[in-house]
FIGUVEX-744749 format. One record per atom (N, C-alpha, C): residue number from 1; residue in three letters; atom name; x, y, z. Coordinates in Angstrom, 2 decimals. Example, Ala and Ser with C-alpha at 12.3 -4.5 7.8 and 13.67 -1.06 7.14 Angstrom:
BEGIN
(r 1,"ALA","N",(13.19,-5.69,7.80)),
(r 1,"ALA","CA",(12.30,-4.50,7.80)),
(r 1,"ALA","C",(13.20,-3.30,7.80)),
(r 2,"SER","N",(12.85,-2.25,7.08)),
(r 2,"SER","CA",(13.67,-1.06,7.14)),
(r 2,"SER","C",(12.90,0.03,7.87)),
//
This chain:
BEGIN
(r 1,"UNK","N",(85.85,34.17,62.74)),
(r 1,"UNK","CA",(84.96,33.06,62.44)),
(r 1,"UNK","C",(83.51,33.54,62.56)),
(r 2,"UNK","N",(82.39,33.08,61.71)),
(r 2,"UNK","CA",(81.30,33.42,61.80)),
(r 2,"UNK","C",(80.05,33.02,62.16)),
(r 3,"UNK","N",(79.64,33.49,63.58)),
(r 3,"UNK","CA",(79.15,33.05,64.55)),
(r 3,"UNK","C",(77.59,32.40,63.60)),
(r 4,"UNK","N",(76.82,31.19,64.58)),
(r 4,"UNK","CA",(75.90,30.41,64.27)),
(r 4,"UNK","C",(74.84,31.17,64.59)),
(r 5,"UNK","N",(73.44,30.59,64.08)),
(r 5,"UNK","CA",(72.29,31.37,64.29)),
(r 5,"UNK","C",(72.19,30.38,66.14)),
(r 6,"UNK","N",(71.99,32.15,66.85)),
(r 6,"UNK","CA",(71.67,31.18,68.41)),
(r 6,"UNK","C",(70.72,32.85,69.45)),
(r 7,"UNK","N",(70.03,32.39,70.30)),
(r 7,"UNK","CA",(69.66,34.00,70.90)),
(r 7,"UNK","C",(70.27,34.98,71.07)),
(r 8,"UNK","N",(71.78,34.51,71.70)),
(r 8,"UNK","CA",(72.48,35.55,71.84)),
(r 8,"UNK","C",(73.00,36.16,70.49)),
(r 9,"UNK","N",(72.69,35.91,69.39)),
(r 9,"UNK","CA",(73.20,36.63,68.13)),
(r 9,"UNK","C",(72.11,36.34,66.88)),
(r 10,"UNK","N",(71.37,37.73,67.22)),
(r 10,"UNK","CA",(70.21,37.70,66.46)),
(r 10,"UNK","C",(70.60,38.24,64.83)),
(r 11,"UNK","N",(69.67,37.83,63.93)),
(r 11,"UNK","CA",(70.10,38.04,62.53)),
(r 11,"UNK","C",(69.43,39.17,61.93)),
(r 12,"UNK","N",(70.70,39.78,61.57)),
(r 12,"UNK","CA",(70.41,41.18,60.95)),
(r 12,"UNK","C",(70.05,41.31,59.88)),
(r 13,"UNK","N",(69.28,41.90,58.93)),
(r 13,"UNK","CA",(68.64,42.03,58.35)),
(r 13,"UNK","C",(69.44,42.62,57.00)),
(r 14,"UNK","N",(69.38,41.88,55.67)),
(r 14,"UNK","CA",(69.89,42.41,54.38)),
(r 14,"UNK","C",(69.76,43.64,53.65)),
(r 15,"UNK","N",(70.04,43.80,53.27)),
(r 15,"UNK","CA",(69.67,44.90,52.27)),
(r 15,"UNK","C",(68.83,44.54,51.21)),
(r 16,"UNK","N",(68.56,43.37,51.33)),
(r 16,"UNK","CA",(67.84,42.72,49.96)),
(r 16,"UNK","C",(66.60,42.56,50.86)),
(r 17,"UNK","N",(66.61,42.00,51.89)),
(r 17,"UNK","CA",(65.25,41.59,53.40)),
(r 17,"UNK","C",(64.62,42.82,52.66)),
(r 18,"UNK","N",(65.50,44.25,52.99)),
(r 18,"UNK","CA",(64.83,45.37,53.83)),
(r 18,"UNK","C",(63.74,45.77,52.48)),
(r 19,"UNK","N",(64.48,45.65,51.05)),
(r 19,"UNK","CA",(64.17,45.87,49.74)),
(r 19,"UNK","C",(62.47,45.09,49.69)),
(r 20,"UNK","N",(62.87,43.62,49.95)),
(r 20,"UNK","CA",(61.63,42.84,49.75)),
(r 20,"UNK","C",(60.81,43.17,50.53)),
(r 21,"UNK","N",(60.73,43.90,51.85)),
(r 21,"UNK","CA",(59.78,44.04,52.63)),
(r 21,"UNK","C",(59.10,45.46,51.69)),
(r 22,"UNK","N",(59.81,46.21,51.39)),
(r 22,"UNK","CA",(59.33,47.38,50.77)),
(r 22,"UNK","C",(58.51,47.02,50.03)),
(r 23,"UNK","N",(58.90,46.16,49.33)),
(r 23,"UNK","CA",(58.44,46.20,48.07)),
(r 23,"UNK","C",(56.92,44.86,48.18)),
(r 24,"UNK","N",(56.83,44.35,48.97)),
(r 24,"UNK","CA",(55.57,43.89,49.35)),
(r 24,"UNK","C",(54.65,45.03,49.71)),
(r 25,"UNK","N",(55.56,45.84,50.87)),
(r 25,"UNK","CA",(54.54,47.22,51.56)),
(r 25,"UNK","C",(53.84,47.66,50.20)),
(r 26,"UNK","N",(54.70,47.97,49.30)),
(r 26,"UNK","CA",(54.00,48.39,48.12)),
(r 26,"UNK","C",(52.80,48.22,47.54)),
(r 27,"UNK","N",(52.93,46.17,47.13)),
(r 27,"UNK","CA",(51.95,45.70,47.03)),
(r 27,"UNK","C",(50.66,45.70,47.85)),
(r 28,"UNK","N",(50.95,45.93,49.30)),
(r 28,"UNK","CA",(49.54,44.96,50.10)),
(r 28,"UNK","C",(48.24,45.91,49.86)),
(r 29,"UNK","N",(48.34,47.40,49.05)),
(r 29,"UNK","CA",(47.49,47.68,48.91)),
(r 29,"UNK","C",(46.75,46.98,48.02)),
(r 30,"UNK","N",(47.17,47.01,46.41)),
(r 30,"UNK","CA",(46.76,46.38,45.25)),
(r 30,"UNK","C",(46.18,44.84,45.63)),
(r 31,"UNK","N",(47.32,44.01,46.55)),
(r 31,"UNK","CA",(46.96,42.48,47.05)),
(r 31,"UNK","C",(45.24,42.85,47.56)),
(r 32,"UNK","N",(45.24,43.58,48.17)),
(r 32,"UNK","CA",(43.80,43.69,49.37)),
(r 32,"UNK","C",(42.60,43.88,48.50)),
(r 33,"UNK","N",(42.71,44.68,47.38)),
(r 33,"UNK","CA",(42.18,45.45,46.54)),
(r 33,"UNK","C",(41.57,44.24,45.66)),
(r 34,"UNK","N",(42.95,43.09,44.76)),
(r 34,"UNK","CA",(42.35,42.09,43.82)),
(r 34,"UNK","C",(41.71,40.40,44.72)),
(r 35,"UNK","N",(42.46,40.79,46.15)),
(r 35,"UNK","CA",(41.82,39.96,46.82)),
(r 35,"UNK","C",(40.35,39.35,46.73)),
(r 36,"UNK","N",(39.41,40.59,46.92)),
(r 36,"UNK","CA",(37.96,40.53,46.68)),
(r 36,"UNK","C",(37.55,40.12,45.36)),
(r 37,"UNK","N",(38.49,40.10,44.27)),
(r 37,"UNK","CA",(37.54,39.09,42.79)),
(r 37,"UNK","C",(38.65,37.89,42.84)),
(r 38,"UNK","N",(39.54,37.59,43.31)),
(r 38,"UNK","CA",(40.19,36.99,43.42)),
(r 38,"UNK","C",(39.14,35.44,44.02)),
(r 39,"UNK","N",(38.89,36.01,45.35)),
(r 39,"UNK","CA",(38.18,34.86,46.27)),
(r 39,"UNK","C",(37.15,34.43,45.37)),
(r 40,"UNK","N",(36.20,35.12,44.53)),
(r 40,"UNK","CA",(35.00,34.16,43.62)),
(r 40,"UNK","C",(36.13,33.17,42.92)),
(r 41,"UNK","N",(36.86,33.54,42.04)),
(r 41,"UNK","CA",(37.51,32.62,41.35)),
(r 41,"UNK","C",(38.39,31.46,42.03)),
(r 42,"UNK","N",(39.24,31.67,43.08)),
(r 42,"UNK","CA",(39.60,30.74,43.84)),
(r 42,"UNK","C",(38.71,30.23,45.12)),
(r 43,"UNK","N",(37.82,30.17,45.52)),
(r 43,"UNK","CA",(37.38,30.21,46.93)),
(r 43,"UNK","C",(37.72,28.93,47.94)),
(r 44,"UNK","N",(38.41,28.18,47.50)),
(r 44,"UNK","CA",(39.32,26.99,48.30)),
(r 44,"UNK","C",(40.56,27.48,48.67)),
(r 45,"UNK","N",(41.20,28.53,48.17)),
(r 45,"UNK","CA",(42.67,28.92,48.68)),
(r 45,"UNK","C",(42.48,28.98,49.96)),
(r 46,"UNK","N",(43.72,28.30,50.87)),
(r 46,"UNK","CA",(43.68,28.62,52.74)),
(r 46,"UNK","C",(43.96,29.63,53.19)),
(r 47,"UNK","N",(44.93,30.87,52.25)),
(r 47,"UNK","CA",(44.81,31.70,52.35)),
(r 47,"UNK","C",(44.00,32.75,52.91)),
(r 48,"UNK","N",(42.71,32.37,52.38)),
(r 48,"UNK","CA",(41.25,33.21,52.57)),
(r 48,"UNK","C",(40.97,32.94,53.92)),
(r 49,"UNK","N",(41.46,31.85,54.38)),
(r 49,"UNK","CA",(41.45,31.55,56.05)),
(r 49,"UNK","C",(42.00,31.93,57.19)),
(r 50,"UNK","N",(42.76,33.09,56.48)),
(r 50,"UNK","CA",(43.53,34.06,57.28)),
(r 50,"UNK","C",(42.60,34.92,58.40)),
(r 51,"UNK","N",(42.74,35.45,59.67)),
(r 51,"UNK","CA",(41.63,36.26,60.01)),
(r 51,"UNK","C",(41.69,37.33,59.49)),
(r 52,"UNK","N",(42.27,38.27,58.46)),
(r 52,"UNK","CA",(42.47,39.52,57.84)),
(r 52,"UNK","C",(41.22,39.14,57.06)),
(r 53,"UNK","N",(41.02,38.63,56.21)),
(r 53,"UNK","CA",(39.90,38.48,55.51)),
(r 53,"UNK","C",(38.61,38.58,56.19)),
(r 54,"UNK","N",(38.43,38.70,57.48)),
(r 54,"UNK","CA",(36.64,37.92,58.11)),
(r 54,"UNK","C",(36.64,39.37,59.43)),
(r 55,"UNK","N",(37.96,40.18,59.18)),
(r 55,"UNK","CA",(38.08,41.47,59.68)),
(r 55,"UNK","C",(37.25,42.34,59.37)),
(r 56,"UNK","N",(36.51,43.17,60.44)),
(r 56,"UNK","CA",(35.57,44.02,59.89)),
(r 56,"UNK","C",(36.00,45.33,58.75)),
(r 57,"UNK","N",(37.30,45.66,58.97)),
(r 57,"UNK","CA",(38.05,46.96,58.11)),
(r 57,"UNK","C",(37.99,46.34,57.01)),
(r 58,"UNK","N",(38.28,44.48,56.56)),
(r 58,"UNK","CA",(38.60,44.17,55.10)),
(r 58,"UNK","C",(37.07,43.96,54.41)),
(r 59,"UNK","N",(36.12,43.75,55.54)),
(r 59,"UNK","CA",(35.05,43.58,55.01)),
(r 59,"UNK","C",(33.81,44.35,54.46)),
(r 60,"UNK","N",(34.66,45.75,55.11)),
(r 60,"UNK","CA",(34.17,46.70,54.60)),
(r 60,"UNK","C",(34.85,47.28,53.43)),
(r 61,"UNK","N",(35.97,46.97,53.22)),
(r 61,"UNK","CA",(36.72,47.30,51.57)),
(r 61,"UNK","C",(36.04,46.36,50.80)),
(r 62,"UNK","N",(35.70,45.29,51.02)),
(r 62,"UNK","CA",(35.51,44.11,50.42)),
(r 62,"UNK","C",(33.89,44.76,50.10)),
(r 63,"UNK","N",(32.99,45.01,50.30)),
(r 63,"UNK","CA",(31.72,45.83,50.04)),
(r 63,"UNK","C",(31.93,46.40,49.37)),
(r 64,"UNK","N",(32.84,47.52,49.79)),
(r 64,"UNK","CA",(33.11,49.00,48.67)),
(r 64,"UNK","C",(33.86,48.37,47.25)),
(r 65,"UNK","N",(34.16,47.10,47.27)),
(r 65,"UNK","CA",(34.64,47.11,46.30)),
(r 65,"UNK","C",(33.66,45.96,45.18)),
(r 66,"UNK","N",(33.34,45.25,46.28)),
(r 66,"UNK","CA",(31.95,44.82,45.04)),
(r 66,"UNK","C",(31.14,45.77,44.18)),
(r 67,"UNK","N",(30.73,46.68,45.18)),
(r 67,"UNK","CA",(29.74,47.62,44.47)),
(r 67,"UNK","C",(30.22,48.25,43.27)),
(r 68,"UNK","N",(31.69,48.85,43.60)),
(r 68,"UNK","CA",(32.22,49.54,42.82)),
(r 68,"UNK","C",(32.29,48.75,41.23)),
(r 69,"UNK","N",(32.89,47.17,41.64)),
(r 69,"UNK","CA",(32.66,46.24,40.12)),
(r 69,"UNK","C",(31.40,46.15,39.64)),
(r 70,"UNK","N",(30.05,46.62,40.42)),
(r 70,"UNK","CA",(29.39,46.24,39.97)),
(r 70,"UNK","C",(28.36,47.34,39.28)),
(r 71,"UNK","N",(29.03,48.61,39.80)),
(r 71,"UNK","CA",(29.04,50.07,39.29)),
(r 71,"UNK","C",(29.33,50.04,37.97)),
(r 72,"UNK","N",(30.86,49.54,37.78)),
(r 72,"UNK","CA",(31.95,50.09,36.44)),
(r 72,"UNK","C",(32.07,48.35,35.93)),
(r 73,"UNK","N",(31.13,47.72,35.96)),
(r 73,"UNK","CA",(31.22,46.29,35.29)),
(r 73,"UNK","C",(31.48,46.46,33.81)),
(r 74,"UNK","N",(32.51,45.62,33.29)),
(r 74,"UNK","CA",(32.96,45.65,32.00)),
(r 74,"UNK","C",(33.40,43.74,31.75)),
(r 75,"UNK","N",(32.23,43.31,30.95)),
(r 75,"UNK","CA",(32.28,42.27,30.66)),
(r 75,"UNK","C",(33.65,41.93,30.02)),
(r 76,"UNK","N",(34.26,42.99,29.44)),
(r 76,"UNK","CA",(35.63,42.38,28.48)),
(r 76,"UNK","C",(36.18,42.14,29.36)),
(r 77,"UNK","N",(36.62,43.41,30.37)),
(r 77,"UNK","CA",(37.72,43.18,31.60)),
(r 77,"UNK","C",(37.58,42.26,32.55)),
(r 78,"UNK","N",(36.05,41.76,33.00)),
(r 78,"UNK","CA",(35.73,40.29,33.66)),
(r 78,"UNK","C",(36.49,39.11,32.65)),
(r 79,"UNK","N",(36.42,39.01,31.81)),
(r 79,"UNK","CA",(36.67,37.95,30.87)),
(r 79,"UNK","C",(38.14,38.01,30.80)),
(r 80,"UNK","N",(38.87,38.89,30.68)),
(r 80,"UNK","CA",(40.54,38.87,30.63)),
(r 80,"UNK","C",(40.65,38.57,31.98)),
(r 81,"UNK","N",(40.25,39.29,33.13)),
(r 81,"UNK","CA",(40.47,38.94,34.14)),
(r 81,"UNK","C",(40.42,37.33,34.71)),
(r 82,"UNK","N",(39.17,36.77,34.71)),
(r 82,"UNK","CA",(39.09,35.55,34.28)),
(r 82,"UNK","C",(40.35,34.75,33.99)),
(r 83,"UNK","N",(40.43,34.85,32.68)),
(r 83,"UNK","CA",(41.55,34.14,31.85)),
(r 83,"UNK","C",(42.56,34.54,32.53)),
(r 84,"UNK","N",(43.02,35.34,33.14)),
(r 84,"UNK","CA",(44.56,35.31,33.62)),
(r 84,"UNK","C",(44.61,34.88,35.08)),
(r 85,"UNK","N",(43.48,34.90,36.06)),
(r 85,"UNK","CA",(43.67,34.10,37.27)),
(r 85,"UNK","C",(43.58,32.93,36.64)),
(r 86,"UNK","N",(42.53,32.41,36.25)),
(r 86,"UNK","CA",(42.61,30.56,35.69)),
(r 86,"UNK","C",(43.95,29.95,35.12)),
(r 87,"UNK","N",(44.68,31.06,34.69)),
(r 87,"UNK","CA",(46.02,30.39,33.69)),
(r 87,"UNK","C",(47.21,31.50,34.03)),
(r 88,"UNK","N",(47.64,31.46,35.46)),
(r 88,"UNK","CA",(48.63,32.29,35.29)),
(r 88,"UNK","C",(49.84,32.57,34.80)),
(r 89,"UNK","N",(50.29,31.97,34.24)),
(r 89,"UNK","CA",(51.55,31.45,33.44)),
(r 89,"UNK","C",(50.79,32.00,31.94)),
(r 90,"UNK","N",(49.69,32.08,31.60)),
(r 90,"UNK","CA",(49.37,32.75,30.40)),
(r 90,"UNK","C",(49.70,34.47,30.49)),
(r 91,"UNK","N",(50.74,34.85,29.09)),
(r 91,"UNK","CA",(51.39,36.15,29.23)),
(r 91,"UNK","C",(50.11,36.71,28.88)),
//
């Protein structure tokens, strides 16, 4: 018979868990990265209310990475960019 979720029988972890965790690890660079043009376009998400964001390490990516857009600014790629946070469901 197959025991209930209780302390003494902690829940082991899938093969699918272990997959999805990977595969976020993957992401959280890229996440951290579009985070910073992300927040102009959304800046009400609660998300942003996380303390990772107001962290001095993110706030210093978050610098390096303004500058950098504002280094290699490409009005087309602002403008697609744009359009696909505003409408994400647009392919």
């Amino acid at each position: 018979m197959e025991k209930g979720l209780s302390p003494g029988n902690p829940i082991q972890p899938t093969v699918a868990e272990n997959a999805f965790v990977q595969v976020i690890m993957m992401f959280k660079k890229t996440f951290i990265q579009d985070s910073v043009l992300m927040m102009d376009f959304h800046p009400c998400y609660p998300i942003w209310q996380h303390s990772i964001f107001s962290d001095p390490a993110y706030l210093s990516i978050k610098r390096d990475m303004l500058q950098i857009e504002a280094q290699e600014h490409d009005p087309a790629h602002t403008l697609l960019y744009a359009l696909w946070i505003s409408n994400p469901d647009w392919p």
